[in-house]
C-alpha positions as CSV (number, residue, x, y, z in Angstrom):
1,X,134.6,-25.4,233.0
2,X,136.5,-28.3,231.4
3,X,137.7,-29.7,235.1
4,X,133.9,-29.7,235.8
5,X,132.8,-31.4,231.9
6,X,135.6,-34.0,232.4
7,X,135.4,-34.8,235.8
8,X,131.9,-34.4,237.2
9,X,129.7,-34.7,234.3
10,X,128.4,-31.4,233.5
11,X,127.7,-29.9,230.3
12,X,129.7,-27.6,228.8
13,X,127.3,-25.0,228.7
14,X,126.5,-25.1,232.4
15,X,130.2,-25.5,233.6
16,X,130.8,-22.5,231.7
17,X,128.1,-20.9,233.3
18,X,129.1,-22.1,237.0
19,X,132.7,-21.0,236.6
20,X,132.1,-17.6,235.1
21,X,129.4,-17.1,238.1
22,X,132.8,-17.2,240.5
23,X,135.1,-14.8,238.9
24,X,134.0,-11.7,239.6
25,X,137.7,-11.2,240.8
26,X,138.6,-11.4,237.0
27,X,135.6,-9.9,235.5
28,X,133.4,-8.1,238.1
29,X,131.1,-6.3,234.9
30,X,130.8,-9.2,233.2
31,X,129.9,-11.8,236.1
32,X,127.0,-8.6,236.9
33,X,126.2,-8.6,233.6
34,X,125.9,-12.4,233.6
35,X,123.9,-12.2,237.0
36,X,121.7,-9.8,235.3
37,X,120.6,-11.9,232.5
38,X,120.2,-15.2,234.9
39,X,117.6,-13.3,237.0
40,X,115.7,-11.7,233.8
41,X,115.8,-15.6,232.5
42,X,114.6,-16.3,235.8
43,X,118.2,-19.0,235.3
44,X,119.2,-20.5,239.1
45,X,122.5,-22.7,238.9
46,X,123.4,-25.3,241.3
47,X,125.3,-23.9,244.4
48,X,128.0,-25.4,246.2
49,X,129.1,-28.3,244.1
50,X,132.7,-28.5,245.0
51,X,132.6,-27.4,248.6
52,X,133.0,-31.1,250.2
53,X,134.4,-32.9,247.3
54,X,137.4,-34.9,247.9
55,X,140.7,-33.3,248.1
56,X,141.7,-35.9,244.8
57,X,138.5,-35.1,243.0
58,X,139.3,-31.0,243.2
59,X,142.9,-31.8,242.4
60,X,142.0,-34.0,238.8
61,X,139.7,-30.7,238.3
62,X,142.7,-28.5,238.6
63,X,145.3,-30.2,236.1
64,X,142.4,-30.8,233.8
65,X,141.9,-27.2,234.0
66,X,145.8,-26.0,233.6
67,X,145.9,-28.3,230.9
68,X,144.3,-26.1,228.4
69,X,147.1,-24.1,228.6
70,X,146.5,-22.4,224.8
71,X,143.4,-21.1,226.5
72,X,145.6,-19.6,229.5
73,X,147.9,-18.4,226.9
74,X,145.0,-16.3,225.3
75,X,144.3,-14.4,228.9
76,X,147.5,-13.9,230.4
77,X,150.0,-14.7,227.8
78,X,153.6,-16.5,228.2
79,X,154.2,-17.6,231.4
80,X,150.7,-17.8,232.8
81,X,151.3,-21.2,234.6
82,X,153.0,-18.6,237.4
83,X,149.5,-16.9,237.8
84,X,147.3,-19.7,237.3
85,X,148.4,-21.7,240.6
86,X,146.7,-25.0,242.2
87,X,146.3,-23.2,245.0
88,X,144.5,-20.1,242.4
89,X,142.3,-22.9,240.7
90,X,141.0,-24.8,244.5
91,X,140.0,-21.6,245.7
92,X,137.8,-21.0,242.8
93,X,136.4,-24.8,242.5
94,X,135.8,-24.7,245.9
95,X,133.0,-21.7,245.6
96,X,131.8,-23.1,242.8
């Protein structure tokens, strides 16, 4: 969410919102459960943001992203820069 704050604008609210809407990977019952309450709240999110953005643009998203690394520390502990990958991070943007 902070790649999507810093570099396209959103709110942090909302960019919360669209990256926890793409990792069902992580957290399939809580991305349901977050589907859930979007459709009782009758909630839509914007859909395919990132797909054409420039290859730069998705990139300043990514080390924005890996540079919260206390944040990564908290979900996968030491060493998490060998799970959280560029390659880990485009993937997801690119959904989003």
């Amino acid at each position: 969410s902070y790649g999507l704050g810093y570099v396209l604008g959103y709110h942090h609210g909302i960019g919360n919102c669209l990256a926890v809407d793409v990792l069902e990977e992580f957290y399939p019952e809580g991305v349901t459960e977050f589907r859930k309450m979007m459709k009782i709240h009758n909630i839509t999110l914007p859909k395919n943001i990132c797909k054409d953005l420039p290859d730069d643009t998705i990139a300043k998203m990514v080390a924005v992203t890996k540079s919260m690394g206390p944040l990564w520390d908290n979900v996968y502990g030491k060493g998490w820069e060998e799970k959280v990958t560029d390659e880990m991070l485009t993937k997801l943007f690119r959904r989003i």
